[in-house]
N, CA, C and O atoms as a Tinker XYZ file with bonds, in Angstrom:
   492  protein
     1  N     19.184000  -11.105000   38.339000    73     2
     2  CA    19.489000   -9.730000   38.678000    64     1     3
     3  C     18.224000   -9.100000   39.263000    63     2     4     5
     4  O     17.169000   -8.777000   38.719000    81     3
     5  N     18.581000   -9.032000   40.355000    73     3     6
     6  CA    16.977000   -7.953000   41.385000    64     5     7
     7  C     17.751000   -7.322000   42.252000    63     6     8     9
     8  O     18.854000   -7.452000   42.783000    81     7
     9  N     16.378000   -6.225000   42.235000    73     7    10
    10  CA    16.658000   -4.770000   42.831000    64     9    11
    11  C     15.565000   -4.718000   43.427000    63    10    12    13
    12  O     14.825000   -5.691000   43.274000    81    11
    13  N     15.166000   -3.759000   44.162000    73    11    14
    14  CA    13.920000   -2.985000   44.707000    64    13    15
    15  C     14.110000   -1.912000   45.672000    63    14    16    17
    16  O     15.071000   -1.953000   46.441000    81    15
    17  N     13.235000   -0.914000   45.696000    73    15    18
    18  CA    13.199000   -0.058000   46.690000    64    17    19
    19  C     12.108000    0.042000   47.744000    63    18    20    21
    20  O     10.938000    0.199000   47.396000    81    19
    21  N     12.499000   -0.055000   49.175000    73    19    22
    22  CA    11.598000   -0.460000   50.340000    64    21    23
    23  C     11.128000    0.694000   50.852000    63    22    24    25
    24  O     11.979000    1.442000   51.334000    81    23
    25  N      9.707000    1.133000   50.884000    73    23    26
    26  CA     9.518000    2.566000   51.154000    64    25    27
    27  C      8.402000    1.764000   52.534000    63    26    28    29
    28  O      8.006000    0.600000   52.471000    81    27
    29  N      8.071000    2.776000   53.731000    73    27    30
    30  CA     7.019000    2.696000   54.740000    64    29    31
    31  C      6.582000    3.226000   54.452000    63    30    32    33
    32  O      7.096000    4.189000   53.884000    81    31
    33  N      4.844000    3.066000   54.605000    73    31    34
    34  CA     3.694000    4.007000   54.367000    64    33    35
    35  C      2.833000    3.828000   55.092000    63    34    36    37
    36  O      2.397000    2.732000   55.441000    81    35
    37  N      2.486000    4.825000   55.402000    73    35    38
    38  CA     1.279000    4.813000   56.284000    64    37    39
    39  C      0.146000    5.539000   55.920000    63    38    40    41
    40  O      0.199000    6.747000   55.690000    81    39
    41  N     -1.096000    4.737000   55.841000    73    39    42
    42  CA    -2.315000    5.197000   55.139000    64    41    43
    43  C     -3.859000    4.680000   56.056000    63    42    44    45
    44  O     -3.865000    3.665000   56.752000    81    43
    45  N     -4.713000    5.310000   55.938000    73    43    46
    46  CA    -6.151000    5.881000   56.615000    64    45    47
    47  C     -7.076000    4.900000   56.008000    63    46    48    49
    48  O     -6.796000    4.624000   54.842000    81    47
    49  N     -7.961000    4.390000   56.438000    73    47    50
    50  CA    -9.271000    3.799000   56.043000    64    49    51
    51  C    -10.285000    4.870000   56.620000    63    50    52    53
    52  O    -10.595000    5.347000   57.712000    81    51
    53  N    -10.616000    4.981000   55.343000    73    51    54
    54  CA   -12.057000    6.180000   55.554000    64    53    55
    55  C    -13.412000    5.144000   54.568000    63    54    56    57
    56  O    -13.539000    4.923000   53.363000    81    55
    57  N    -14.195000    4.739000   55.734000    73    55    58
    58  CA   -15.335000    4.172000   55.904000    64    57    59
    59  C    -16.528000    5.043000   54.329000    63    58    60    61
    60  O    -16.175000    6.124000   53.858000    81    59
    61  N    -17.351000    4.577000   53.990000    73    59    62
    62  CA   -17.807000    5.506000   52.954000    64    61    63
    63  C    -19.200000    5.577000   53.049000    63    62    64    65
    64  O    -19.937000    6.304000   52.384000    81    63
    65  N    -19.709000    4.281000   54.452000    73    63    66
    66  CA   -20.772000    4.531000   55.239000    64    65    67
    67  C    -21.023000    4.907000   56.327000    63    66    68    69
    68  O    -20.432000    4.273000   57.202000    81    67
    69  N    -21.874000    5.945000   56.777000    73    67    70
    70  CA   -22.236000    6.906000   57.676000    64    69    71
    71  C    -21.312000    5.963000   59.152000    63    70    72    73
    72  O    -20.247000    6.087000   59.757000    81    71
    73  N    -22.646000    4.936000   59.181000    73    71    74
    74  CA   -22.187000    4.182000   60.805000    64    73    75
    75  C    -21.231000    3.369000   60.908000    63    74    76    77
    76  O    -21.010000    2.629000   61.867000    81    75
    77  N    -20.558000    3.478000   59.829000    73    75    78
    78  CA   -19.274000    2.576000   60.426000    64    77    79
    79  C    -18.390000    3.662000   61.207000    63    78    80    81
    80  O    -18.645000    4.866000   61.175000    81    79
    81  N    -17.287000    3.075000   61.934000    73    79    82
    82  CA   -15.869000    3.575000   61.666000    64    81    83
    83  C    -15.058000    2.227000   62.303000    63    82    84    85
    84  O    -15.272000    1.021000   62.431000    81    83
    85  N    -13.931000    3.256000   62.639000    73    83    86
    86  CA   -12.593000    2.382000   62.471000    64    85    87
    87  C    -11.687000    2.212000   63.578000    63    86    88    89
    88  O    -11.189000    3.275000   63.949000    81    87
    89  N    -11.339000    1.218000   64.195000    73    87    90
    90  CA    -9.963000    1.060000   65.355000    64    89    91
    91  C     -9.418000    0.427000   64.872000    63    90    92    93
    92  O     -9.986000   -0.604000   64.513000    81    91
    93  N     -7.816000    0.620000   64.501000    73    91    94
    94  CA    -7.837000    2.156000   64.475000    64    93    95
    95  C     -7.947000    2.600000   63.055000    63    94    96    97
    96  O     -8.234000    1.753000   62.209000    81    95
    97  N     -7.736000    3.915000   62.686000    73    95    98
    98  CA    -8.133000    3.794000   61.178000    64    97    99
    99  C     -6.539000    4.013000   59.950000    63    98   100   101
   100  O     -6.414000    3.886000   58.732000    81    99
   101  N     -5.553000    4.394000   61.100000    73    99   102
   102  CA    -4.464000    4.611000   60.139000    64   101   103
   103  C     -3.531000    3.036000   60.576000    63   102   104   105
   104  O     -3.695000    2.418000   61.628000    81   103
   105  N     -2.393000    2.582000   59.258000    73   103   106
   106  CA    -2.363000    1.880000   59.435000    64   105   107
   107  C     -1.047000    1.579000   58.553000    63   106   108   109
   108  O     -1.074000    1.702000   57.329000    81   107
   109  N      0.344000    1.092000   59.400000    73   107   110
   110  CA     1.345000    1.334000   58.234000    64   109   111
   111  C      2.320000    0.010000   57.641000    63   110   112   113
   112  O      2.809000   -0.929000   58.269000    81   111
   113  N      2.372000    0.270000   56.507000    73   111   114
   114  CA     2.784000   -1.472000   55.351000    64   113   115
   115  C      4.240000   -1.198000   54.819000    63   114   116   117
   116  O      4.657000   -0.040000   54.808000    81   115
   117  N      4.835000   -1.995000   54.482000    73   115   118
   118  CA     5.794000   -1.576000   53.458000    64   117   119
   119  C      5.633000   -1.607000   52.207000    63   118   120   121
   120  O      4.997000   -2.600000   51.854000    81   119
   121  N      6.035000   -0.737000   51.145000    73   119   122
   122  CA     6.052000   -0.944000   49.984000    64   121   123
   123  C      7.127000   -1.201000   49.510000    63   122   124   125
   124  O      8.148000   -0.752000   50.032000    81   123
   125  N      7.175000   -2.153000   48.169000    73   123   126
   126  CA     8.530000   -2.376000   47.262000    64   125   127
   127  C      8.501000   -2.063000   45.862000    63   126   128   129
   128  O      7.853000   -2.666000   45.007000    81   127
   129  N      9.054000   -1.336000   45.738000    73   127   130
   130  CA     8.676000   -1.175000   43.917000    64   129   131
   131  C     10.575000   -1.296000   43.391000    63   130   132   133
   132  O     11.687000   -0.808000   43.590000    81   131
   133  N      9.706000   -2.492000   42.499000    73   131   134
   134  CA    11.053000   -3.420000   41.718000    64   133   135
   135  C     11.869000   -1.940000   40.836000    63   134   136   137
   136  O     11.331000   -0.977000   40.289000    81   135
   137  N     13.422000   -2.308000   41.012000    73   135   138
   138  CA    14.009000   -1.452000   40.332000    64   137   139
   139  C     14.428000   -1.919000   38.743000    63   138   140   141
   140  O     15.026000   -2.961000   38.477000    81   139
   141  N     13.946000   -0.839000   37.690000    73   139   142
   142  CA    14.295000   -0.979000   36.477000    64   141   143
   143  C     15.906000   -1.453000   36.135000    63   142   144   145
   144  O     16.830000   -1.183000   36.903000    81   143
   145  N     16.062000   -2.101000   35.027000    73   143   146
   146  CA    17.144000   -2.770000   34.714000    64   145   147
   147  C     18.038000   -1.537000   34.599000    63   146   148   149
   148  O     17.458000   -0.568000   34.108000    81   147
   149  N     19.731000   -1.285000   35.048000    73   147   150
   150  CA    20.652000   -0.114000   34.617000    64   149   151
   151  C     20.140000   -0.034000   32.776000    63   150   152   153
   152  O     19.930000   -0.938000   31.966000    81   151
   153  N     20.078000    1.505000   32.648000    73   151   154
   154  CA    20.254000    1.560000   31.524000    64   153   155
   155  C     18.720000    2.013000   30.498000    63   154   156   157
   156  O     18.575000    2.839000   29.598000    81   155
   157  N     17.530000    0.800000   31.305000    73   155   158
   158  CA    16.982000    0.692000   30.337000    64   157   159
   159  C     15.939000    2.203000   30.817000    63   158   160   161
   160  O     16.401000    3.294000   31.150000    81   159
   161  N     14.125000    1.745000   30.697000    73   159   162
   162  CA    13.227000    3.160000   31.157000    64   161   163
   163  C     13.121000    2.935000   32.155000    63   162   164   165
   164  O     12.895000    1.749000   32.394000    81   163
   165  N     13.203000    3.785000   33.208000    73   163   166
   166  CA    12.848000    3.572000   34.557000    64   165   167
   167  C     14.035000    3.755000   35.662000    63   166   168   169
   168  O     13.908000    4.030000   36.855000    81   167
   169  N     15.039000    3.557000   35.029000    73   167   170
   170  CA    16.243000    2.931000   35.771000    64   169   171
   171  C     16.658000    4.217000   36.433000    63   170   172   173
   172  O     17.383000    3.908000   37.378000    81   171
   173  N     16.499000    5.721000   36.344000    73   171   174
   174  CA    16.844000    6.494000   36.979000    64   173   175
   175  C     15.792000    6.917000   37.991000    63   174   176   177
   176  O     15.684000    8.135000   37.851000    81   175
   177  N     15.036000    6.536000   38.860000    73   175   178
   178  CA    14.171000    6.352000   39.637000    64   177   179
   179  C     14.651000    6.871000   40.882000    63   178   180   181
   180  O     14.094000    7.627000   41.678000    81   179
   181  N     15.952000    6.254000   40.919000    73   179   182
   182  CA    16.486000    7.004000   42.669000    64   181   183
   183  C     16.739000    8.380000   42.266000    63   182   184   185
   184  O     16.342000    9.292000   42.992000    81   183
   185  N     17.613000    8.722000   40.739000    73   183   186
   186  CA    17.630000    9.867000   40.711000    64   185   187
   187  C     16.876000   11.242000   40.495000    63   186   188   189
   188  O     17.115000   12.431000   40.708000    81   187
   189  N     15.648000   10.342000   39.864000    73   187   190
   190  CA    14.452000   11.688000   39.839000    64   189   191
   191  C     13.413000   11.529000   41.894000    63   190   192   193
   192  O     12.483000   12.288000   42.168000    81   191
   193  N     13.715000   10.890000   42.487000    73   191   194
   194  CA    12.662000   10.724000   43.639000    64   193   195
   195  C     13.415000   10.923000   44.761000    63   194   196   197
   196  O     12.772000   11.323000   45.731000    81   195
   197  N     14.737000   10.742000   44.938000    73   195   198
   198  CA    15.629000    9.794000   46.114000    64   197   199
   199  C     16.234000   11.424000   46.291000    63   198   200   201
   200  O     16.115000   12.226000   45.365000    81   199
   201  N     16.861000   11.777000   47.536000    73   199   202
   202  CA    17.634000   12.805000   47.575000    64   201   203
   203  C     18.531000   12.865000   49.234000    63   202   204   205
   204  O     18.215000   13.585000   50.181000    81   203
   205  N     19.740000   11.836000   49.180000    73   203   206
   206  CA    20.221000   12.002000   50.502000    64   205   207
   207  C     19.870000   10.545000   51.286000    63   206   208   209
   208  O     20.068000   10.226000   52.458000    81   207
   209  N     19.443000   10.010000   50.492000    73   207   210
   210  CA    18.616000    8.880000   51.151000    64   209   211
   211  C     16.976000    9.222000   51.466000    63   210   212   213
   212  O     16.399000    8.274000   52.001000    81   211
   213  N     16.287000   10.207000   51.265000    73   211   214
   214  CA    15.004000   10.604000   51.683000    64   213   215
   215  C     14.360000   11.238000   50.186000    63   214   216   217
   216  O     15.034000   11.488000   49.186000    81   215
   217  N     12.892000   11.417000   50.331000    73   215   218
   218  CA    12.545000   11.371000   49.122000    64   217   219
   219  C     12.530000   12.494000   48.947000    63   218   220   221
   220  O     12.374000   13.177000   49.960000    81   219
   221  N     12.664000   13.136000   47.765000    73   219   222
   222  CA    12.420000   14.469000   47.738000    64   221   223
   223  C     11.428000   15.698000   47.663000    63   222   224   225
   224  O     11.544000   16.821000   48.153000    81   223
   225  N     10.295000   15.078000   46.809000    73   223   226
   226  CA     9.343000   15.805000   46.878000    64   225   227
   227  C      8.114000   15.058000   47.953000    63   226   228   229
   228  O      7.089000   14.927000   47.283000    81   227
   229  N      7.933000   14.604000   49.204000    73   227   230
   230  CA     7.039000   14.116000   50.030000    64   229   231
   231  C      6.025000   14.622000   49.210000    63   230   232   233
   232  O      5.748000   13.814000   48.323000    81   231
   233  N      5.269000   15.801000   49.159000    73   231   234
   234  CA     3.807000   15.721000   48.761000    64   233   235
   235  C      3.571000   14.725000   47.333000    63   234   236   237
   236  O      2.776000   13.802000   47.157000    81   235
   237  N      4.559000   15.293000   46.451000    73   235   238
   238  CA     3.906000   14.907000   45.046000    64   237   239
   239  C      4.184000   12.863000   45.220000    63   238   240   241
   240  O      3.738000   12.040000   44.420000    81   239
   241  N      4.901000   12.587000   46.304000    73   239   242
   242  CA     5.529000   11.167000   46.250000    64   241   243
   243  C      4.306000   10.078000   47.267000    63   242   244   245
   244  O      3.957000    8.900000   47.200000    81   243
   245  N      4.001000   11.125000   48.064000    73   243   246
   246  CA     2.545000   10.734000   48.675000    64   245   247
   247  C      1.309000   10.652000   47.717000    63   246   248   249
   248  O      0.642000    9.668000   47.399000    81   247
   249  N      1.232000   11.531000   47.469000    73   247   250
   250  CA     0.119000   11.767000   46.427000    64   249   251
   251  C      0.292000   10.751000   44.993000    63   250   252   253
   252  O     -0.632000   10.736000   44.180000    81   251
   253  N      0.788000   10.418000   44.899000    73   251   254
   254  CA     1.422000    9.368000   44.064000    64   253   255
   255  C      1.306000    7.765000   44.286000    63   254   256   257
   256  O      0.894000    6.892000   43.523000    81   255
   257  N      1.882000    7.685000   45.774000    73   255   258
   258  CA     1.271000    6.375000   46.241000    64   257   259
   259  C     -0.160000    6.346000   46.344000    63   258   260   261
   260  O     -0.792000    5.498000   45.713000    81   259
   261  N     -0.697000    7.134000   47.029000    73   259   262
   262  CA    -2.046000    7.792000   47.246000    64   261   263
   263  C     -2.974000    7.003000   46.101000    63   262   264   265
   264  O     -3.973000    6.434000   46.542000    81   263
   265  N     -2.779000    6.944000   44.994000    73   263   266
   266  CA    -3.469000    6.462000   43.421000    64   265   267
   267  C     -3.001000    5.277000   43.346000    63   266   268   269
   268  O     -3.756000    4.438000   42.856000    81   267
   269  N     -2.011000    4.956000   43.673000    73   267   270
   270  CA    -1.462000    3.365000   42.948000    64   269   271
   271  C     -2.156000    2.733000   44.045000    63   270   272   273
   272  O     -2.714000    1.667000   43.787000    81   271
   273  N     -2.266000    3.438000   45.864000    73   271   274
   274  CA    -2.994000    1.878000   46.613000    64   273   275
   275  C     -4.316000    2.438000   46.828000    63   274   276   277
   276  O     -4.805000    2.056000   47.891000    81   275
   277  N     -5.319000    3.519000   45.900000    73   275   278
   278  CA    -6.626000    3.897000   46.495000    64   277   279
   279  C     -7.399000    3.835000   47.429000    63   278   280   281
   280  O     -8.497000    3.292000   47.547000    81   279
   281  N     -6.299000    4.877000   48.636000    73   279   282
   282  CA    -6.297000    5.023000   49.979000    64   281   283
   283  C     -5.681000    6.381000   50.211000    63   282   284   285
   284  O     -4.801000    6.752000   49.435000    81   283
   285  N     -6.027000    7.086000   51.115000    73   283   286
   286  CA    -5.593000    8.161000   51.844000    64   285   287
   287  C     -4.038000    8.056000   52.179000    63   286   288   289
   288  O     -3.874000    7.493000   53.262000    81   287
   289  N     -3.042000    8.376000   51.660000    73   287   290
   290  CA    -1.954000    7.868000   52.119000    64   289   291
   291  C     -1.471000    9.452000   53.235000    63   290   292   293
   292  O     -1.709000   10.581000   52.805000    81   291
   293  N     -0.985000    9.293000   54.249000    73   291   294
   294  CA     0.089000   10.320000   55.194000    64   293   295
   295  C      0.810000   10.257000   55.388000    63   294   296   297
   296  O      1.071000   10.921000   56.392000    81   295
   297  N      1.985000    9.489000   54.799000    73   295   298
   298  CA     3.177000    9.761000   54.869000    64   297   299
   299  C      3.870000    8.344000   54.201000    63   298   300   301
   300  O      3.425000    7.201000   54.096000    81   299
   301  N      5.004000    8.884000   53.851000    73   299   302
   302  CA     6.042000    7.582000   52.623000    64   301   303
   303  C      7.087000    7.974000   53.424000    63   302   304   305
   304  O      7.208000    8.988000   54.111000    81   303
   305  N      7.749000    7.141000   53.267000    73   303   306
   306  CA     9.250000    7.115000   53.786000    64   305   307
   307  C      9.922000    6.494000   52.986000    63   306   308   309
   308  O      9.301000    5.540000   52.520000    81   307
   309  N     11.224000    6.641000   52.500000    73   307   310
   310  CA    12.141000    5.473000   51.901000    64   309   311
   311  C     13.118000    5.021000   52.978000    63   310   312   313
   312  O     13.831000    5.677000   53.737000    81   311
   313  N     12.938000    3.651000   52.818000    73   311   314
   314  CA    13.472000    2.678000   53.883000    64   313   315
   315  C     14.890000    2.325000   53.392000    63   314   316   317
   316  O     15.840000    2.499000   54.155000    81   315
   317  N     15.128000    1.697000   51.791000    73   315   318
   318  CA    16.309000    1.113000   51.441000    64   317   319
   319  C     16.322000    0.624000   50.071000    63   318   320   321
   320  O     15.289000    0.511000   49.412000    81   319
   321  N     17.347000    0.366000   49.686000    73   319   322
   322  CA    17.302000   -0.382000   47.883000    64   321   323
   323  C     17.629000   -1.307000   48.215000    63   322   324   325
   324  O     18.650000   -1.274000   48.902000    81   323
   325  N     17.143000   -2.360000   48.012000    73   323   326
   326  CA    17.724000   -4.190000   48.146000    64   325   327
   327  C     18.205000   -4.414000   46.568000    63   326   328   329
   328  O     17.680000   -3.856000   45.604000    81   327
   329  N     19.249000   -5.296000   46.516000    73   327   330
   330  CA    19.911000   -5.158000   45.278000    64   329   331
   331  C     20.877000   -6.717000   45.449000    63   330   332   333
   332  O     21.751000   -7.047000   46.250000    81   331
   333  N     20.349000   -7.297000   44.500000    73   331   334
   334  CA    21.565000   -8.520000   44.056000    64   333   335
   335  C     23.327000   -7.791000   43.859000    63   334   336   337
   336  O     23.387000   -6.600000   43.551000    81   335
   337  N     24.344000   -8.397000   44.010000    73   335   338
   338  CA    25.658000   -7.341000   43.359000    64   337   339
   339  C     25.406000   -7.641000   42.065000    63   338   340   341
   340  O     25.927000   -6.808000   41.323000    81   339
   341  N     24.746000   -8.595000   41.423000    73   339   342
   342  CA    25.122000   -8.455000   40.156000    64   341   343
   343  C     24.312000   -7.408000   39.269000    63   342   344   345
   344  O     24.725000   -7.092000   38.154000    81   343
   345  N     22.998000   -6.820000   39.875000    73   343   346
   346  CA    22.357000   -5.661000   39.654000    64   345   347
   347  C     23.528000   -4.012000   40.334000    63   346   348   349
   348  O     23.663000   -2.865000   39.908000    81   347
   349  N     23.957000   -4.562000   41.190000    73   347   350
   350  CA    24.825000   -3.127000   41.857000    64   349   351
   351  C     25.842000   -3.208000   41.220000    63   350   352   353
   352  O     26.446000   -2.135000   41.227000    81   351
   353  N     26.577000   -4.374000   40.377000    73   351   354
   354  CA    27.928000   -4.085000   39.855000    64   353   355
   355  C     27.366000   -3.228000   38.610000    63   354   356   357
   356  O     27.998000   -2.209000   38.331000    81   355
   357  N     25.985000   -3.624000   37.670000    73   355   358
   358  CA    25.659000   -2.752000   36.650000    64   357   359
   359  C     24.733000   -1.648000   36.927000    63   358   360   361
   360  O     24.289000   -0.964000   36.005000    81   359
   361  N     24.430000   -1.448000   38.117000    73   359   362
   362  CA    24.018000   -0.182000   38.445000    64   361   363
   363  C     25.080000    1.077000   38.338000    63   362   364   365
   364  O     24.878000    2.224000   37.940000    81   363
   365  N     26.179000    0.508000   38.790000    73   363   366
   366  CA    27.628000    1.225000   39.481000    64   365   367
   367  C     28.475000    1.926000   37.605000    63   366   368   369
   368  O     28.897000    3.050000   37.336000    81   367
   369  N     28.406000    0.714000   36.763000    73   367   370
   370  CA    28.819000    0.500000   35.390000    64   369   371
   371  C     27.857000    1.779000   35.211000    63   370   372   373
   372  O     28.361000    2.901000   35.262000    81   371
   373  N     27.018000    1.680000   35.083000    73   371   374
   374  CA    25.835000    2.502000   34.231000    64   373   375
   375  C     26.266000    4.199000   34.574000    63   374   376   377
   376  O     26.482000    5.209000   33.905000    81   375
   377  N     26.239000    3.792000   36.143000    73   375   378
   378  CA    25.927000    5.581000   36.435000    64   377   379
   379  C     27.578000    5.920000   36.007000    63   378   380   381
   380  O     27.743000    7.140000   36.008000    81   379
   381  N     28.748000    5.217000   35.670000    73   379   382
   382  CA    29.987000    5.494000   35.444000    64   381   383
   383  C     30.170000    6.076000   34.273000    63   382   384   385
   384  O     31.112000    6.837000   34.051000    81   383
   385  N     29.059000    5.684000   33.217000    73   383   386
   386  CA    29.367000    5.950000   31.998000    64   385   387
   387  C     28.561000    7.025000   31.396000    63   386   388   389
   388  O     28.520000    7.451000   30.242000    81   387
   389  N     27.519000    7.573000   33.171000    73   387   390
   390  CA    26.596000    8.552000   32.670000    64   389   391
   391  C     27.093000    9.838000   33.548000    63   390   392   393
   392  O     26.370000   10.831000   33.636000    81   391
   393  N     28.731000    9.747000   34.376000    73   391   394
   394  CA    28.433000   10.657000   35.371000    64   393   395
   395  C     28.403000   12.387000   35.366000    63   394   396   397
   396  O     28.280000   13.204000   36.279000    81   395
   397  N     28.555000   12.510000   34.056000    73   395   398
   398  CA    27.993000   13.926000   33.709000    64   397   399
   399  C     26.390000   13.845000   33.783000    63   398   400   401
   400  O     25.915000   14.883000   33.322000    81   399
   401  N     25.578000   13.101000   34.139000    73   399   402
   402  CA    24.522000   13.509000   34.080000    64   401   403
   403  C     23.647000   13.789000   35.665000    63   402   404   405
   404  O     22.558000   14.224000   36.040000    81   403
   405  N     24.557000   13.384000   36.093000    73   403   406
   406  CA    24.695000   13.380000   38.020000    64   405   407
   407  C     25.425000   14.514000   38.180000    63   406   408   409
   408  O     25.083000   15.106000   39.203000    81   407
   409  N     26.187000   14.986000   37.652000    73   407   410
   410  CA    27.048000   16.308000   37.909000    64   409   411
   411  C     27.824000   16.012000   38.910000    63   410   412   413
   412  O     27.962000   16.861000   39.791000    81   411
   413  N     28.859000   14.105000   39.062000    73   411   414
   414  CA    29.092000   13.894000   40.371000    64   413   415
   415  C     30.810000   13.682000   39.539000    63   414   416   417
   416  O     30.860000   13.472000   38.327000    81   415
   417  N     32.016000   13.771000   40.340000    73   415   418
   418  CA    33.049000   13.012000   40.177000    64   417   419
   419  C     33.086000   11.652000   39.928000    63   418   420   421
   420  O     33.780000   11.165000   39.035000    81   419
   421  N     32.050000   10.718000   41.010000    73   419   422
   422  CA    32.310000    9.741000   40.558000    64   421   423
   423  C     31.162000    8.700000   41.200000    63   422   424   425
   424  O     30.334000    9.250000   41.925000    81   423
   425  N     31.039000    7.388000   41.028000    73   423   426
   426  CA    29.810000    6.565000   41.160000    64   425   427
   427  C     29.721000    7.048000   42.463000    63   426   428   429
   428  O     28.906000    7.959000   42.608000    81   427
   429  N     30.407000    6.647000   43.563000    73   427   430
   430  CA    30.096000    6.667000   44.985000    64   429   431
   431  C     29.502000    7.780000   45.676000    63   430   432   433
   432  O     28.835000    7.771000   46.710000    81   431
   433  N     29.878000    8.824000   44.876000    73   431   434
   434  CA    29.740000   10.465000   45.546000    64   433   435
   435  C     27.542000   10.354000   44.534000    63   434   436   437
   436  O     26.522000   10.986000   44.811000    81   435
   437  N     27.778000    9.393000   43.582000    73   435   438
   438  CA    26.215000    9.496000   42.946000    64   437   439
   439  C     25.077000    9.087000   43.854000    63   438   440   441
   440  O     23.950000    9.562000   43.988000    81   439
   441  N     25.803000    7.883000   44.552000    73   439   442
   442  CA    25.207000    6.495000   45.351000    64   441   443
   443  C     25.363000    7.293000   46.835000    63   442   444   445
   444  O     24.507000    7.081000   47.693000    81   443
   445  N     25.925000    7.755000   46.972000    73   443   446
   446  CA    25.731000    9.079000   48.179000    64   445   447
   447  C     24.768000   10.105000   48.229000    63   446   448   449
   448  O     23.964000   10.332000   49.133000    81   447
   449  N     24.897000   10.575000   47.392000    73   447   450
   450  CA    23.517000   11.577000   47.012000    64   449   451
   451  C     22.207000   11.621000   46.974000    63   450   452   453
   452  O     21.432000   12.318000   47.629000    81   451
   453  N     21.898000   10.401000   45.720000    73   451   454
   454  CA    20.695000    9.880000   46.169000    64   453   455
   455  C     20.143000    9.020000   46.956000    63   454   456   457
   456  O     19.088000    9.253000   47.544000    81   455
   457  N     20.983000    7.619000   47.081000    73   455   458
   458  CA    20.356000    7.003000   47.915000    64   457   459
   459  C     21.007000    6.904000   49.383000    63   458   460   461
   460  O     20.507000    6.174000   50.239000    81   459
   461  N     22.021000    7.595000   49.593000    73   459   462
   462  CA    22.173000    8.027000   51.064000    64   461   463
   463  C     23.000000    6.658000   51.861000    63   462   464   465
   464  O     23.803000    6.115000   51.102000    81   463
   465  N     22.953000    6.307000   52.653000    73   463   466
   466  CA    23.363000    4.934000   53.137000    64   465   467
   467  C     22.744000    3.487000   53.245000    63   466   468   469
   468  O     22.975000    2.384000   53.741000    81   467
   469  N     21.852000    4.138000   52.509000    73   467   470
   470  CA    20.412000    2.829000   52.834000    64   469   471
   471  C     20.307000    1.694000   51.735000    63   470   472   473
   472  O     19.294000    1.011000   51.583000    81   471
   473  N     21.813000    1.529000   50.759000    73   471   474
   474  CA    21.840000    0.283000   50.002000    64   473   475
   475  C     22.466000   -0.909000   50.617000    63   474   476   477
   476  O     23.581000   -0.860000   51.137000    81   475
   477  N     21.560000   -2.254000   50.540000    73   475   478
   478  CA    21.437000   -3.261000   51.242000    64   477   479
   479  C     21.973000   -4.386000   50.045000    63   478   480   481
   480  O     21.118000   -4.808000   49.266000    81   479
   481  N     23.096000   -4.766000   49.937000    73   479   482
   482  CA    23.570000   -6.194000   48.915000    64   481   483
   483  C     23.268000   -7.782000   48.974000    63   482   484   485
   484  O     24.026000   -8.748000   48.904000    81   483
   485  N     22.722000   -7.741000   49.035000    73   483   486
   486  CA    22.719000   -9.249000   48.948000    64   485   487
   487  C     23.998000   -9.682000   48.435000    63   486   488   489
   488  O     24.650000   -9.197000   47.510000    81   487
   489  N     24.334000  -10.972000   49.402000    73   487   490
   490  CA    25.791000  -11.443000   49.048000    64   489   491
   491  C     25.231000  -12.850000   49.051000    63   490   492
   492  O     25.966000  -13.808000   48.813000    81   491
C-alpha cells in the first residue's frame, strides 16, 4: 500500500562567500512526501494543506519546505497524489466513515475539494 504527494519547488542557492555566485542561482526539483496510512497520524494531510487541488496556505507551505531542504525556497506547487488502489480503496473507506468531518455529502465531493483532479492510480 503506497501513496505520495508530488509537489514542484523551486528554490535559490545563495553563496555564503563574498566572490562566489551563481548560473543560474534558482533552480526547480520535485518533491514527494509519502502519504500517511488512512486512519492513522498524518493521514489528513491533504485535508489540513490541499484546497481545490492547490495548496492553501503558499506562504506558511513555502516556509515550511524552506526548513526541511535548508534553502531559500520561492515557490511550491502541488503537482498530484500517486496512490496504489489498494491505498485509494482505504483512503475512500476512511474519509466515508469520517464524512462529517469534511462537512461533505460524500467521499467524491471530499476528493474534489481537496485534492482537486490531480489523483493518479496506479493500476
Amino acid at each position: 500500500m503506497n501513496a505520495r504527494y508530488v509537489f514542484a519547488v523551486r528554490f535559490r542557492l545563495e553563496p555564503t562567500v563574498a566572490d562566489l555566485s551563481l548560473e543560474p542561482r534558482e533552480f526547480e526539483t520535485r518533491i514527494f512526501r509519502r502519504a500517511d496510512p488512512p486512519g492513522e497520524d498524518g493521514w489528513l494531510f491533504f485535508r489540513d494543506n490541499l484546497w481545490r487541488g492547490d495548496i492553501g496556505d503558499e506562504r506558511y507551505f513555502r516556509d515550511l519546505t524552506s526548513d526541511a531542504l535548508g534553502v531559500p525556497v520561492s515557490s511550491v506547487n502541488y503537482r498530484a497524489f500517486e496512490t496504489d488502489e489498494e491505498y485509494y480503496d482505504e483512503l475512500k473507506d476512511e474519509i466515508s466513515a469520517n464524512l462529517a468531518e469534511f462537512k461533505a455529502d460524500s467521499v467524491s465531493e471530499v476528493i474534489s475539494k481537496y485534492l482537486g483532479s490531480s489523483v493518479e492510480v496506479e493500476r
